[in-house]
N, C-alpha and C positions, 0 to 999 in steps of 0.2 A: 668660858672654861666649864667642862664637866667636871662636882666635886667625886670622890673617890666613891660615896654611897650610892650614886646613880649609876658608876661603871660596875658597882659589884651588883647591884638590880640587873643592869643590860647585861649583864652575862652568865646569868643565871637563867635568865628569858629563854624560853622555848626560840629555836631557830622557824622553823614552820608554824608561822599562826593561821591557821584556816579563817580564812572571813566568813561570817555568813550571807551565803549568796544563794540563789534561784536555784535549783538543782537542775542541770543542764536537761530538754526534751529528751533527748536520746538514752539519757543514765534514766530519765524517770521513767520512759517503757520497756527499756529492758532491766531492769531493776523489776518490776512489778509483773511482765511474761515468764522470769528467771522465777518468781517467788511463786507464781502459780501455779507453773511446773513443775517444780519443786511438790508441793505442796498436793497435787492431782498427781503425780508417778510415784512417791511415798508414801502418801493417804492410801491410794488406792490398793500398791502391793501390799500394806501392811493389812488393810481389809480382806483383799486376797487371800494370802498366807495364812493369815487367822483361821478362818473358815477353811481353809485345805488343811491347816492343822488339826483343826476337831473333828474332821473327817477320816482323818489318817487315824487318829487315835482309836474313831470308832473301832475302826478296819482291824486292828489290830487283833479285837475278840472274835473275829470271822474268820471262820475258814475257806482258804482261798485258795484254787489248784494253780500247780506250780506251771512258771511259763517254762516250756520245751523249746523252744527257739533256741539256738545256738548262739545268739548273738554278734554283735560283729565293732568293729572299731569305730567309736564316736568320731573323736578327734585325735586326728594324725602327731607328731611329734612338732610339725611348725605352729599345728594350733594348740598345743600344751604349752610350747615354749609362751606365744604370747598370751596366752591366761593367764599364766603366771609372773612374765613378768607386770601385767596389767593389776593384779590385784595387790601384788606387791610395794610399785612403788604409786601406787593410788594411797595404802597402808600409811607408807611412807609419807605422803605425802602430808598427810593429816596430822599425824605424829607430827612431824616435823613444823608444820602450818600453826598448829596450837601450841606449838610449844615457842616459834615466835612470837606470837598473839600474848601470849601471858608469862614469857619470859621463863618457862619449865628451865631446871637445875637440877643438872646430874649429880649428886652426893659425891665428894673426895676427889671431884673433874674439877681443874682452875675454871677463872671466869672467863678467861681466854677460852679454851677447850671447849666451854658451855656452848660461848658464839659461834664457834669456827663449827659444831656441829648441829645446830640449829640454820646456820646461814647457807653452809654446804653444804649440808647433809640437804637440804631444801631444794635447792639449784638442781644436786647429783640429781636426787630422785626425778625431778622437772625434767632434765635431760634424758635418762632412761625414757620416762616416761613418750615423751615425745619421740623421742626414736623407736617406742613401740609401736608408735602412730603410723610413722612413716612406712614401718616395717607392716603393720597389717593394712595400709592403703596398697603397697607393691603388692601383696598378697592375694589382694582384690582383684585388681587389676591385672596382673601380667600370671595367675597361673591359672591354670584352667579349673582347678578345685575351688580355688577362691571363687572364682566366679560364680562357682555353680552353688556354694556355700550363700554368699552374698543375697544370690536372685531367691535362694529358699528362704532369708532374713525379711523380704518384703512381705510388707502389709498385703493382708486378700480378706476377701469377702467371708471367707470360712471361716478366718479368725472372729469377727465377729459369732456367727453361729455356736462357736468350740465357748464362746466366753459366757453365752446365753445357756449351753447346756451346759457347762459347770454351774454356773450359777444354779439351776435347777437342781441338778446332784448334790452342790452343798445345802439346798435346801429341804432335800429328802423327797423333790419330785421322779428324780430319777434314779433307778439300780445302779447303773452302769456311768462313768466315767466315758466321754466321747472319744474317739480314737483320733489320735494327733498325727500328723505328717511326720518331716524330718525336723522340725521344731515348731513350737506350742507356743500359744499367744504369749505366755510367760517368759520365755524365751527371747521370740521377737522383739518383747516392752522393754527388756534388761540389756540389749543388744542397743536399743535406737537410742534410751536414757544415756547409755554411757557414750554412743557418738558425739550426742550433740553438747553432752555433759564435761569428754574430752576438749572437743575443742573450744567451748566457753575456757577453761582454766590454761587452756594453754594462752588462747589469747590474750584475756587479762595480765597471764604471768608476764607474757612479754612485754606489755606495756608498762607495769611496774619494775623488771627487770632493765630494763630500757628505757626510764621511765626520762631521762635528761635526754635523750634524744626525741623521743615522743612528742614531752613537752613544748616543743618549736612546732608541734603540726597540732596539738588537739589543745582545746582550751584547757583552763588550768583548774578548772569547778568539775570537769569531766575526768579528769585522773583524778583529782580528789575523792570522787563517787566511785571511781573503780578501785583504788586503794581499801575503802572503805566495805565494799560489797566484796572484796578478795580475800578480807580476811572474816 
């Protein structure tokens, strides 16, 4: 017989005990490709942006003739809708992400309310999100704008050259700022980040969202590492 001291110990015990185990090959390269990327596309725009910043400021005291160009429409009303809902529930997401992670509490909201909008509010944004995906993959794909949108988002040669002569301009080798296409390496870098940046968090979401079904197909130290890496 168990006396009553040892059932109040086992029931107070954490249900999940992570063992310490091997970190599964697969979680340990992309674990470490995920953190260098990281690491080289925010290192480097914030190095960017820096230096285009103290540029701009110069500019400011320069007098500079105005562009006569008439202008014309960036982005149509199907690519405003998904910018925005893209920045939106990315927003969301984080909010909502840290505020799982550390248990955020809304003042004068019950403890209930707290969870139901951290856990939901979580999911919703997820689902948004992902139906953004799908909505600018059809985008891609089936209309003729999109495409022609997409194929001017590829990587070229020129991009490199535009990134060589910024660099020289913020250096003060060059007057002139290089003239850019219909989007600018900066553009392109922000464009591929968040591709491949979407589909990392959806994937993981779903294997934590679905994480008992999962469980029966991947080992159990590899959604441990994803869990772990998700939030």
């Amino acid at each position: 017989d168990v006396c009553s001291s040892d059932l109040s110990r086992f029931a107070i015990g954490p249900v999940h005990v992570l063992v310490d185990e091997p970190e599964h090959v697969a979680v340990y390269w992309v674990r470490r490709i995920y953190l260098w990327l990281i690491f080289l596309v925010i290192g480097g725009m914030l190095i960017h942006n820096s230096a285009d910043f103290v540029r701009k400021m110069q500019e400011r005291y320069r007098k500079r003739a105005e562009w006569e160009h008439p202008g014309y429409e960036r982005m149509n009303r199907s690519e405003r809708i998904q910018h925005a809902l893209t920045f939106s529930t990315f927003i969301l997401l984080v909010v909502t992400g840290f505020a799982l992670k550390f248990k955020w509490t809304i003042p004068l909201f019950s403890d209930e309310t707290n969870v139901s909008l951290r856990g939901d509010g979580h999911r919703l944004a997820a689902l948004v999100m992902v139906g953004t995906c799908i909505y600018h993959g059809f985008y891609v794909l089936f209309t003729e704008r999109g495409r022609d949108q997409f194929v001017r988002m590829m990587p070229r040669l020129q991009d490199i050259r535009d990134i060589l002569g910024m660099l020289r301009y913020y250096a003060g080798l060059e007057s002139h700022r290089p003239k850019f296409g219909r989007y600018s390496y900066v553009e392109k870098a922000e464009y591929w980040a968040l591709v491949w940046g979407s589909a990392i968090m959806v994937l993981t979401g779903l294997l934590l969202w679905f994480d008992n079904w999962f469980i029966q197909l991947l080992p159990k130290s590899f959604m441990d590492e994803i869990g772990r890496a998700h939030v």
